[in-house]
VOMAR-50036 format. One record per residue (C-alpha): residue in one letter; x, y, z; residue number from 1. Coordinates in steps of 0.25 Angstrom, whole numbers. Layout:
BEGIN
+------+-------+-------+-------+------+
: resn :     x :     y :     z : resi :
+------+-------+-------+-------+------+
:    A :     X :     Y :     Z :  NUM :
...
+------+-------+-------+-------+------+
// end
This chain:
BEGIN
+------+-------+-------+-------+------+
: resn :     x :     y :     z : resi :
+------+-------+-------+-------+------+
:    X :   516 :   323 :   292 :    1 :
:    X :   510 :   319 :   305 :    2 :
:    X :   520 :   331 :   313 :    3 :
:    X :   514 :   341 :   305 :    4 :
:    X :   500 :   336 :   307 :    5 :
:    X :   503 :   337 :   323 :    6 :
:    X :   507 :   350 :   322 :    7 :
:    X :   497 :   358 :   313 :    8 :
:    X :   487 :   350 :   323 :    9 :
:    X :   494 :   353 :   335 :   10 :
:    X :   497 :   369 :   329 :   11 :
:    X :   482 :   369 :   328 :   12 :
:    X :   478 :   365 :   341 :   13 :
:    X :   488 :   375 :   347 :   14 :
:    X :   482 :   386 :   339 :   15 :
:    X :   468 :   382 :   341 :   16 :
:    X :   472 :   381 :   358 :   17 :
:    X :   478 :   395 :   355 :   18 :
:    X :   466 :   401 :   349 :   19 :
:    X :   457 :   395 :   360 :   20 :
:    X :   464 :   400 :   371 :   21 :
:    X :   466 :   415 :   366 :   22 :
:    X :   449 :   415 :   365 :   23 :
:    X :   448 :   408 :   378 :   24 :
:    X :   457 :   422 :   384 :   25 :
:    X :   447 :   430 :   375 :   26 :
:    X :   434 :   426 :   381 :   27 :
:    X :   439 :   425 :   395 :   28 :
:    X :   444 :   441 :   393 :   29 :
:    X :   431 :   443 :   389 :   30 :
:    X :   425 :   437 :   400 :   31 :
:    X :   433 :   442 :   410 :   32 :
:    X :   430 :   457 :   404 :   33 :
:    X :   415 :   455 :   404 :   34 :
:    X :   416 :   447 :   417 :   35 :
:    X :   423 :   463 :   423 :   36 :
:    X :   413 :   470 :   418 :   37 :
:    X :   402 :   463 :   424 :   38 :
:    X :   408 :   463 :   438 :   39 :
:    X :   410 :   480 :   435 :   40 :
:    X :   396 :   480 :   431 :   41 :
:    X :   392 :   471 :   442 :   42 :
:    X :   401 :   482 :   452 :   43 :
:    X :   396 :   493 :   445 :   44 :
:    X :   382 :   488 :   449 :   45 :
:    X :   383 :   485 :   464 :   46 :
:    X :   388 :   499 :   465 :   47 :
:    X :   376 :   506 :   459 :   48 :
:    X :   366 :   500 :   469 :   49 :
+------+-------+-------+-------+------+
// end
């Protein structure tokens, strides 16, 4: 009874590790495409002057 316990908890925190990990990718995607189309825009400024 106690192995089983360990391992649903331990399936859990795997998945839950998983999950976090996955969004973390995500949001850093996310920032990195937004942080490229500052620096065009900021480029794209500099050049109109």
């Amino acid at each position: 009874m106690m192995a089983l316990f360990v391992a649903v908890t331990g399936a859990i925190v795997v998945g839950l590790a998983y999950l976090s990990k996955r969004s973390f990718h995500k949001t850093m995607e996310e920032q990195r495409a937004e942080e490229s189309a500052f620096r065009e825009k900021l480029a794209n400024f500099g050049r109109k002057k």
